[in-house]
N, C-alpha and C positions, 0 to 999 in steps of 0.2 A: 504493500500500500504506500509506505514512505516514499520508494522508488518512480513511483507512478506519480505520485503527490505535484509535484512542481508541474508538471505537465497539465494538470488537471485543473489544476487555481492558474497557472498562466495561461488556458485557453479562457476559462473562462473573465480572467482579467482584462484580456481582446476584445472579450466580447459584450464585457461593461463597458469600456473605454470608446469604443466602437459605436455602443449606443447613445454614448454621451456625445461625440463628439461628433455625428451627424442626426443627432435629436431622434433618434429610435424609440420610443417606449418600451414595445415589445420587445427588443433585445434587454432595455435594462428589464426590465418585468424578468427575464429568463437568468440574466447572470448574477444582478447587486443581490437579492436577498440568497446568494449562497457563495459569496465572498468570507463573512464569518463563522459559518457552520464551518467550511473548508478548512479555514485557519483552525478551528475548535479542534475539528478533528484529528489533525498534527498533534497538537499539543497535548490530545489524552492517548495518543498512540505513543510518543514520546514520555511524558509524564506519566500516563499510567496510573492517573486517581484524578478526580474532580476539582477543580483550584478555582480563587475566586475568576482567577482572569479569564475563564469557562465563561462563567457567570458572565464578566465583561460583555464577552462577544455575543451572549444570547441576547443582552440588551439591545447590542448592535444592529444585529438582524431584525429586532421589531423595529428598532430605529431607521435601516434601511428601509423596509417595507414601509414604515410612514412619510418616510419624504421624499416617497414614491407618487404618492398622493397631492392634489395641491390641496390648496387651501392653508389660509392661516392656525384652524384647528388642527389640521395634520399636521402644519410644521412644529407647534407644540408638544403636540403626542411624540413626535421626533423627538423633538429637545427632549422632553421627560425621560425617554427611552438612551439616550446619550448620558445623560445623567446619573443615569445606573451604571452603565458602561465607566464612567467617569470616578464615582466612585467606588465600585469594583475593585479597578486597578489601581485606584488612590490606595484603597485598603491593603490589597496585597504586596505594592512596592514600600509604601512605610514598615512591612514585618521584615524590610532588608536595610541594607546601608543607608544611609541618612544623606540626601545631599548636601550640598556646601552649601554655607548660609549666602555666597554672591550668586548664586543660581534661584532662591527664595527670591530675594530680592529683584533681579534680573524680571524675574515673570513676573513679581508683584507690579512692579514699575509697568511692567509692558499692558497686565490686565487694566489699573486704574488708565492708564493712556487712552487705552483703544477704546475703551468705553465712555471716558472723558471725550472724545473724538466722533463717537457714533449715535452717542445721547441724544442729541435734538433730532437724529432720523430716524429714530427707530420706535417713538410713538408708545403703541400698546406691549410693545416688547422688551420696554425698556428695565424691566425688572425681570424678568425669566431670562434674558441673555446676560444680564449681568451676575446673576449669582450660578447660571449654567458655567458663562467662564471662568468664573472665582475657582468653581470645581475644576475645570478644565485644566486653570495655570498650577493650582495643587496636585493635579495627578502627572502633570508637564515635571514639576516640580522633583516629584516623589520617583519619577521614571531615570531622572539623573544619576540616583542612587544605586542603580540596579545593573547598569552596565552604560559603554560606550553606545551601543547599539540603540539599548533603550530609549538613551536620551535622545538622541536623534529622532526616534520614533516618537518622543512624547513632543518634539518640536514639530514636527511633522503635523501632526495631530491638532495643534494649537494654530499651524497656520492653515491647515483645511478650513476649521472651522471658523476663522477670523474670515477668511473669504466667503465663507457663506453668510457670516454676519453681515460683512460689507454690501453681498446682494441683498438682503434684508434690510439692509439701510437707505435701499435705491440705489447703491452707487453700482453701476456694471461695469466691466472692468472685460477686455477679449480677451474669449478663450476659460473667462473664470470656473466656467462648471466642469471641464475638464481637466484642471488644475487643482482644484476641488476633489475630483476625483483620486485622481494619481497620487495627492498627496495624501491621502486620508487612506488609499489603499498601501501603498509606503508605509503609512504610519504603524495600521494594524500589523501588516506583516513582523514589520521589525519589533516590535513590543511581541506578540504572540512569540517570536524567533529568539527574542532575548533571553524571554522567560523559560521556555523550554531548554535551552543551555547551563541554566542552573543545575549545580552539581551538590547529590549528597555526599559530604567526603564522613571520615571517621577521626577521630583521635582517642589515645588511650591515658586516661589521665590515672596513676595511681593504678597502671593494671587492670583498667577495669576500659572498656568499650563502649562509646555514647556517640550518637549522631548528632553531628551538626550541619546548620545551613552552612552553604560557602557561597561567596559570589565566582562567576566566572565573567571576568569583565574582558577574556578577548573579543574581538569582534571575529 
């Protein structure tokens, strides 16, 4: 199955990519709501027991499937559904390494900006994306801690989603929704990819055999 794997999430990554970036519905309809389960599935094939970041991505996939949909109550039910996903993985990456407190900072700075910046166009939304992001730059935050790789995926991640704020803002920008795309898919991968690379090592203290977590921070 591992073997096969890449082949199987990159077609059907084409085939999201593809729908977005010639306005397909039907191809996305066929490929976004099984970008996560996909990833899901690596990681309990690899992992081998249920984790929160499981959890994550099944948010994910009700979160694709909603903003699938238009309308401003589907993009909601998104957010909520991202939200989960958000803390999920917030949860899971504070039970490892702690990032550095200039990387807190770094995305604290970056969320009060972006939001100071998009407040006057964003109307009825202006309190669900802003405390969506608070979560978003905490889980951004917490992902540093967990590897090289992570952290790039929890940036990844923070700027899919700022571009979807910014169409939410009215601001359109070319090319945005499939950049949007790619990054958000980028992001999952490498965060599902990171976590799955964590290793249980051993140490024997006093003779005696205890497991602990370890990071594995190669990329």
């Amino acid at each position: 199955m591992l073997r096969a794997w890449p082949w199987i999430f990159g077609a059907v990554v084409v085939v999201e990519l593809v729908g977005v970036a010639f306005d397909l519905p039907a191809l996305q309809w066929v490929a976004k709501p099984l970008l996560a389960p996909l990833l899901a599935v690596r990681l309990l094939a690899v992992r081998r027991r249920w984790e929160l970041v499981a959890t994550g991505l099944v948010f994910a996939t009700a979160g694709d499937v909603a903003l699938l949909l238009p309308g401003t109550t589907a993009f909601l039910v998104g957010m909520g559904c991202f939200l989960g996903t958000q803390l999920a993985f917030l949860t899971a990456f504070l039970r490892h390494r702690r990032a550095p407190a200039v990387v807190f900072a770094g995305y604290l700075a970056l969320w009060a900006g972006a939001n100071a910046l998009l407040w006057g166009r964003l109307a009825d939304l202006r309190l669900p994306v802003l405390g969506y992001s608070l979560a978003l730059s905490l889980m951004a935050t917490a992902a540093a801690g967990v590897s090289r790789r992570a952290a790039v995926g929890g940036a990844l991640f923070l700027l899919s989603d700022l571009l979807i704020g910014v169409g939410a803002a009215g601001v359109e920008l070319p090319g945005r929704g499939l950049l949007v795309m790619v990054t958000y898919v980028a992001a999952l991968h490498l965060l599902t990819h990171a976590w799955s690379e964590r290793r249980d090592g051993r140490v024997r203290p006093a003779g005696r055999t205890v497991e602990m977590a370890t990071a594995d921070h190669v990329l």
